[in-house]
C-alpha atoms as a printed R data frame, in Angstrom:
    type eleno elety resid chain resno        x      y       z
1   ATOM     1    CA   UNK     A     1 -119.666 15.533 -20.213
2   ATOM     2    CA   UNK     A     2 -115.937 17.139 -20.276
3   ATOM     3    CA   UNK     A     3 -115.059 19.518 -22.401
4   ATOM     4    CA   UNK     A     4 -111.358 20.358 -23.167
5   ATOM     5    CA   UNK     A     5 -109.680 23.574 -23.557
6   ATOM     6    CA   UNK     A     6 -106.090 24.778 -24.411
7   ATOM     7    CA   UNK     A     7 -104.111 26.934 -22.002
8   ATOM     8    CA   UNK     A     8 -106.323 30.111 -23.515
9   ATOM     9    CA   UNK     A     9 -109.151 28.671 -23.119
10  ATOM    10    CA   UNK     A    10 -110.055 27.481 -26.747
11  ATOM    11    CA   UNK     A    11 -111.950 24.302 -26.937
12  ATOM    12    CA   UNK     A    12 -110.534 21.278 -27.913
13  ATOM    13    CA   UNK     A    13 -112.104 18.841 -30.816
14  ATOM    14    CA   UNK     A    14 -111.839 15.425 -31.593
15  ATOM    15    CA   UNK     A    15 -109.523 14.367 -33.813
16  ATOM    16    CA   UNK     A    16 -111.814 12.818 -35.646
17  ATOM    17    CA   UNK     A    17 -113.932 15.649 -36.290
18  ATOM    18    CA   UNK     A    18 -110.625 16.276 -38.780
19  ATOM    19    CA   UNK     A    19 -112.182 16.992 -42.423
20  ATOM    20    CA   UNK     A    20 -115.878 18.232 -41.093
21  ATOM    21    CA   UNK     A    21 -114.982 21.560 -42.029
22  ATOM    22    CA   UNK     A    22 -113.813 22.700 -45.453
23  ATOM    23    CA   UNK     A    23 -110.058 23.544 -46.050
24  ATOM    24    CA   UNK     A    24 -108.602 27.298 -45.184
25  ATOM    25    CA   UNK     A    25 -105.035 27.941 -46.850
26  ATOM    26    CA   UNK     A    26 -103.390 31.210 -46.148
27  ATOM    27    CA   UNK     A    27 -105.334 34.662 -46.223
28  ATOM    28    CA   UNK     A    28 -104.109 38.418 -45.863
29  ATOM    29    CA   UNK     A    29 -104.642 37.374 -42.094
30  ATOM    30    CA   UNK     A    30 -102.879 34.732 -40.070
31  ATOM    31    CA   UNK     A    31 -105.037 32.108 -38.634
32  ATOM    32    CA   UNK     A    32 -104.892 29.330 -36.033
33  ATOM    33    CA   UNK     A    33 -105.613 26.017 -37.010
34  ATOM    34    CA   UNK     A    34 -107.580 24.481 -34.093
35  ATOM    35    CA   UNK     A    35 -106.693 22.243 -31.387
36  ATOM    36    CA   UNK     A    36 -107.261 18.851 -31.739
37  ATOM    37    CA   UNK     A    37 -107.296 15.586 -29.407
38  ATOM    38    CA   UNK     A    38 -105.991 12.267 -29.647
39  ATOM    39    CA   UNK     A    39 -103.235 12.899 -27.962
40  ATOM    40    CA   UNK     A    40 -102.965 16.822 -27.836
41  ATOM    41    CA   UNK     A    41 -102.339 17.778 -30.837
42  ATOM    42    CA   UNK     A    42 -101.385 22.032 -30.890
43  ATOM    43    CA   UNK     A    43 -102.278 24.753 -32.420
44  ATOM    44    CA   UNK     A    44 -101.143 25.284 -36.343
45  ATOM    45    CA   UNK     A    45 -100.429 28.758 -37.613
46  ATOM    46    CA   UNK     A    46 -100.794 29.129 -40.949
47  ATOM    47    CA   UNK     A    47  -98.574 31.446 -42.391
48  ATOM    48    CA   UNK     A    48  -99.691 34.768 -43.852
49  ATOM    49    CA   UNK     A    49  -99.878 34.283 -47.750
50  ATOM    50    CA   UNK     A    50  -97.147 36.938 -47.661
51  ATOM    51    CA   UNK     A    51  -94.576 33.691 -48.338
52  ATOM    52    CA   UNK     A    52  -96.789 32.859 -51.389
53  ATOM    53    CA   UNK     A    53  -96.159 36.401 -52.821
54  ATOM    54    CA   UNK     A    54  -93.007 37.298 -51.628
55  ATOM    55    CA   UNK     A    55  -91.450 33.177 -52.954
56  ATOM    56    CA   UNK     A    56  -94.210 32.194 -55.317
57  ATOM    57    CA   UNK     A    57  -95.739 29.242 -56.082
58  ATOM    58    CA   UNK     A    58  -92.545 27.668 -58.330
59  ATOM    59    CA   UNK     A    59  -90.004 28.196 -55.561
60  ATOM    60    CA   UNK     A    60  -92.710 26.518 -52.981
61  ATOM    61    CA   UNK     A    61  -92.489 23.969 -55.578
62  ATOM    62    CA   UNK     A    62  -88.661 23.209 -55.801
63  ATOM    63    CA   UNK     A    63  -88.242 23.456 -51.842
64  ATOM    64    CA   UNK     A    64  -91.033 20.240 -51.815
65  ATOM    65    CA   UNK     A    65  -89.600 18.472 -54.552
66  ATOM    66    CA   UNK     A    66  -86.012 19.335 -52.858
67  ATOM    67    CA   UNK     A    67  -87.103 17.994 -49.284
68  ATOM    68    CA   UNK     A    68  -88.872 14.671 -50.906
69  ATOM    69    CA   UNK     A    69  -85.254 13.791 -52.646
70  ATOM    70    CA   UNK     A    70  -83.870 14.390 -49.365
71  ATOM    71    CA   UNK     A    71  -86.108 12.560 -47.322
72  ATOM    72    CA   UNK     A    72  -85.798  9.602 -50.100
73  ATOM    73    CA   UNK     A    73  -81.897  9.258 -49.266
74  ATOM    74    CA   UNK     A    74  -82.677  9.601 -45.693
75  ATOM    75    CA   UNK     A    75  -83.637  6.930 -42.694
76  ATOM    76    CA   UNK     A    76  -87.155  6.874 -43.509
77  ATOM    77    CA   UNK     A    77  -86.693  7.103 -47.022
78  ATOM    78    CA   UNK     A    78  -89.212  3.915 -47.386
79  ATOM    79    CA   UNK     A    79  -92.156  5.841 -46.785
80  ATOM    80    CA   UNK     A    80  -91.747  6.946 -50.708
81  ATOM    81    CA   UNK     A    81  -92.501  4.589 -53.382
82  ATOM    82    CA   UNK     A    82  -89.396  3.093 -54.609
83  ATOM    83    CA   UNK     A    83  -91.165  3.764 -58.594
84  ATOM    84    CA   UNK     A    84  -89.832  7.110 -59.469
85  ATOM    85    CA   UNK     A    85  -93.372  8.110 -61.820
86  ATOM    86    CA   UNK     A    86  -95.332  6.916 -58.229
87  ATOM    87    CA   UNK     A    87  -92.249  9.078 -56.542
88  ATOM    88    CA   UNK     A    88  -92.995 11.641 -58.606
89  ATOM    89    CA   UNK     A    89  -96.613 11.901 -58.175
90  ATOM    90    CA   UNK     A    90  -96.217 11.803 -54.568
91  ATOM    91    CA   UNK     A    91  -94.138 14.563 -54.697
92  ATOM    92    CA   UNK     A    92  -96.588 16.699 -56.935
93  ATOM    93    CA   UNK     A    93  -99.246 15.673 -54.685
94  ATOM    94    CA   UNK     A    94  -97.656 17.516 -51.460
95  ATOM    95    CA   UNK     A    95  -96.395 20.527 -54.111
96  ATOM    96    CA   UNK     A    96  -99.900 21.258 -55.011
97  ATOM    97    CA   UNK     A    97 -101.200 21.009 -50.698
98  ATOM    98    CA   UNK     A    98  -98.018 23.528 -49.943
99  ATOM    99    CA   UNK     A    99  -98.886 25.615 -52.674
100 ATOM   100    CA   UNK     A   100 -102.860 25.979 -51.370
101 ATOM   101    CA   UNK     A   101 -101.700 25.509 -47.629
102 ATOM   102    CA   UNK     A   102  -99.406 28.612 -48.525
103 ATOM   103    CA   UNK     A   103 -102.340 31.160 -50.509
104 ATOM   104    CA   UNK     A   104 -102.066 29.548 -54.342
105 ATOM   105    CA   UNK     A   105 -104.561 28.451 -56.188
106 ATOM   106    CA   UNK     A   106 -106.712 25.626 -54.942
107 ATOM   107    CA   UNK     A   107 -104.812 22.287 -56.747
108 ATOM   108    CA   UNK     A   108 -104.791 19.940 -53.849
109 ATOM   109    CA   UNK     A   109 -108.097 19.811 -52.110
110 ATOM   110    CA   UNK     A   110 -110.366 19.702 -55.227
111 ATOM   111    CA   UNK     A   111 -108.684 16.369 -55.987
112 ATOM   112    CA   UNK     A   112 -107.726 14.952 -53.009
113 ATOM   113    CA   UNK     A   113 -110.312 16.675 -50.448
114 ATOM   114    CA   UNK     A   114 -109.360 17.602 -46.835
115 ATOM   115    CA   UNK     A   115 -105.541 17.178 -46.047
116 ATOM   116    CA   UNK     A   116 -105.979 14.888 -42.890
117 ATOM   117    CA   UNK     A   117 -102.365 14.181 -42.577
118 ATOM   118    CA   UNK     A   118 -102.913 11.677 -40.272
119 ATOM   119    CA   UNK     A   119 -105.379  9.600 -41.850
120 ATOM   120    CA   UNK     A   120 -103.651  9.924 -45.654
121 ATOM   121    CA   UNK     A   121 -100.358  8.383 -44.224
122 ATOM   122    CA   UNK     A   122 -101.585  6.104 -41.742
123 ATOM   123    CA   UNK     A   123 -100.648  3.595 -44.180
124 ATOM   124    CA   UNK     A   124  -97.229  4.541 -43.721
125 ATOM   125    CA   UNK     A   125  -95.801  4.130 -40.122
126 ATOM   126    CA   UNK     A   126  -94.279  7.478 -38.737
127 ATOM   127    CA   UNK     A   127  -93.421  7.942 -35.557
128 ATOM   128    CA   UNK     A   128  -91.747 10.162 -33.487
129 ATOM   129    CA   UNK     A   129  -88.234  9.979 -34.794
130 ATOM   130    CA   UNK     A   130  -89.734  9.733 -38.381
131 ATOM   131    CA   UNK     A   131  -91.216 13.238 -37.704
132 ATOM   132    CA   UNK     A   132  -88.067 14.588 -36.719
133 ATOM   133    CA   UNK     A   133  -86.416 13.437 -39.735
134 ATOM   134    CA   UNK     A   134  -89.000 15.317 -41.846
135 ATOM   135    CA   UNK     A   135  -88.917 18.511 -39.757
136 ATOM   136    CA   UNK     A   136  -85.001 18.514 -39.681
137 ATOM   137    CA   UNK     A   137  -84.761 18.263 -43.506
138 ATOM   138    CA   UNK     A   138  -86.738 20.777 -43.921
139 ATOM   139    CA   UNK     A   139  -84.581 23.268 -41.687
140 ATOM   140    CA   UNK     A   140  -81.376 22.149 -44.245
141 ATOM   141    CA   UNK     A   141  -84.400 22.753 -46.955
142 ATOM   142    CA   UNK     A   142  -84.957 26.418 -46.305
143 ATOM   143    CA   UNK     A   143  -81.285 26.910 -45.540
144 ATOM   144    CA   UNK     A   144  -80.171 25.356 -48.826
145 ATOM   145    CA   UNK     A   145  -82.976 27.563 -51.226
146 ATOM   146    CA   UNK     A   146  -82.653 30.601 -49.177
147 ATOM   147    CA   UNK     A   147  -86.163 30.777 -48.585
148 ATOM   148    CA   UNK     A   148  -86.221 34.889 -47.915
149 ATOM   149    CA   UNK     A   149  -85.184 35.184 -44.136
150 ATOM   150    CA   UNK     A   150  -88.220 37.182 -43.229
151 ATOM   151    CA   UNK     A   151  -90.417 34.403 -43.928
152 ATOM   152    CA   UNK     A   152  -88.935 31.211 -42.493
153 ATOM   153    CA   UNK     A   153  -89.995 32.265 -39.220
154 ATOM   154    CA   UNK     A   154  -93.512 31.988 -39.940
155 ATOM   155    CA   UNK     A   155  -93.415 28.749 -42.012
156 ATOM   156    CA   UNK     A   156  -91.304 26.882 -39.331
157 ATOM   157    CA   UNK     A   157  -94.020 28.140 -36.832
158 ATOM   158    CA   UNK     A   158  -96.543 26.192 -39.289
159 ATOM   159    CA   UNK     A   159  -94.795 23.345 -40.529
160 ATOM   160    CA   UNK     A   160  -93.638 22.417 -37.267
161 ATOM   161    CA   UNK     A   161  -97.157 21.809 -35.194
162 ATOM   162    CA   UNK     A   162  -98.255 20.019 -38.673
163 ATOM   163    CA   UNK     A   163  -95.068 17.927 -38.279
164 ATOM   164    CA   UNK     A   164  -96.793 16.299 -35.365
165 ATOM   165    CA   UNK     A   165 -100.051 15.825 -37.090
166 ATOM   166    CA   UNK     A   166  -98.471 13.081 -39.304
167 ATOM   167    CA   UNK     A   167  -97.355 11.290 -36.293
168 ATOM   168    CA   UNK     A   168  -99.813  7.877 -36.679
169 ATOM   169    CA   UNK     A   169  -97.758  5.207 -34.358
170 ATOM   170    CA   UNK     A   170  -96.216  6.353 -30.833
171 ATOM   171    CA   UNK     A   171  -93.358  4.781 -29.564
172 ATOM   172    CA   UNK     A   172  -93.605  6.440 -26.504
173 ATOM   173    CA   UNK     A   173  -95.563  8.108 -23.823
174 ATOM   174    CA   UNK     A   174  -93.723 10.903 -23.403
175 ATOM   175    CA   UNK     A   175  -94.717 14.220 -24.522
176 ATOM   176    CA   UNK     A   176  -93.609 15.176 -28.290
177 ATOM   177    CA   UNK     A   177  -90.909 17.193 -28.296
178 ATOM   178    CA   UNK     A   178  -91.142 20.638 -30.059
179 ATOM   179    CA   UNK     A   179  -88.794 22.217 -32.049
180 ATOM   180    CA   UNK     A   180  -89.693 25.942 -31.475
181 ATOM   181    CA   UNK     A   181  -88.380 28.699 -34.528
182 ATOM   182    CA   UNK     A   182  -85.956 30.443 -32.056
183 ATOM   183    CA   UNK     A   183  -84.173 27.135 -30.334
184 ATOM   184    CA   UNK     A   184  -83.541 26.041 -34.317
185 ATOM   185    CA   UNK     A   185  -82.593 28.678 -36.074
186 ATOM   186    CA   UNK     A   186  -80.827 30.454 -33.159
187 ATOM   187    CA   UNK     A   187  -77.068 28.483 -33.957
188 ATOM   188    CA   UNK     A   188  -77.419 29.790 -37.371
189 ATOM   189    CA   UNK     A   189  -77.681 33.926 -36.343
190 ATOM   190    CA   UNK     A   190  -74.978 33.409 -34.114
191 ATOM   191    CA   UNK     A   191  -72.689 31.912 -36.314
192 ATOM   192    CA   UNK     A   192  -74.230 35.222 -38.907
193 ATOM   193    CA   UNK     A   193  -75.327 32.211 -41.727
C-alpha cells in the first residue's frame, strides 16, 4: 500500500474523501486545509477571520457579487446562467460560502452541505485557463474595493490554492501554474498603487 505525503511530510487523501469531514471556516487561528490527490491538489490556508472583522460580512458580499458581474462579461462568462434571478442566486449562493469560508455565520453549508468545489461545478467545464480568469478577476476585485491592504495577502494565499480546486477538465499535463501573493501583487507596490 503507498501512502502519499507533501514536502513536510503531511499525508495526502483522496480526493474523494472530499466532504467526509464537516466544514471549518475561519477561526482566531489560521488553518491548513489538507492535501488532496487527484492530481496534487495543495495546501489551502484559510485566512484568519481577522478579514471577516476587520471588512465584514456586507463588503465580503459586494466583492462576490462584484467578481460574478465581472466574470459574466468575461471569456468564461457562460459558466453563469444567462437568467439574471438564476444569476442572482448563484451569486448569493457563493456570498453566503465566502462569508462562512471567511468566519460569518454559517449560511452556506446548512443548505448546501460541504463546498466540494469540484464536484458542485463539474457540470460546468473549467479548465486551466478558466481558473485563471477567475483568479485574475479577483486580483482587479480586491484592487477595485480596496479590500484593507493588510488583509489581501492572506485571502490571495487562500483563494488561490482553492482556485485550483475548481479545476474539473485538464487540458494539459503540465503542472498548474501558481500565482503566488508576492509575484502578483509585487507590480502594484512598485508602482506605490
Amino acid at each position: 500500500m503507498t501512502f502519499f505525503t507533501t514536502s513536510e511530510g503531511k499525508p495526502v487523501s483522496m480526493f474523494s474523501a472530499c466532504s467526509t469531514k464537516p466544514f471549518q471556516s475561519a477561526t482566531e487561528l489560521q488553518y491548513i486545509g489538507e492535501a488532496k490527490i487527484d492530481f496534487v491538489y495543495p495546501e489551502v490556508p484559510f485566512p484568519r477571520i481577522y478579514l471577516y472583522r476587520a471588512w465584514g460580512e456586507e463588503n465580503i458580499r459586494k466583492m462576490v457579487h462584484y467578481h460574478h458581474r465581472l466574470l459574466r462579461k468575461s471569456a468564461i462568462g457562460d459558466l453563469f446562467p444567462r437568467n439574471d434571478a438564476m444569476f442572482a442566486f448563484a451569486t448569493e449562493k457563493t456570498a453566503d460560502f465566502f462569508v462562512e469560508a471567511l468566519g460569518g455565520e454559517k449560511l452556506y453549508t446548512p443548505v448546501h452541505g460541504h463546498p466540494a468545489l469540484r464536484m458542485r461545478h463539474f457540470h460546468i467545464t473549467i479548465d486551466e485557463k478558466g481558473r485563471e480568469i477567475w483568479l485574475m478577476l479577483y486580483k482587479k476585485t480586491l484592487q477595485d474595493l480596496a479590500m484593507p491592504p493588510e488583509c489581501i495577502e492572506e485571502f490571495w494565499n487562500w483563494i488561490e490554492p482553492l482556485s485550483i480546486r475548481m479545476i474539473n477538465r485538464r487540458t494539459t499535463v503540465s503542472a498548474i501554474e501558481r500565482y503566488p501573493y508576492s509575484s502578483v501583487f509585487h507590480q502594484n507596490k512598485i508602482e506605490g498603487n
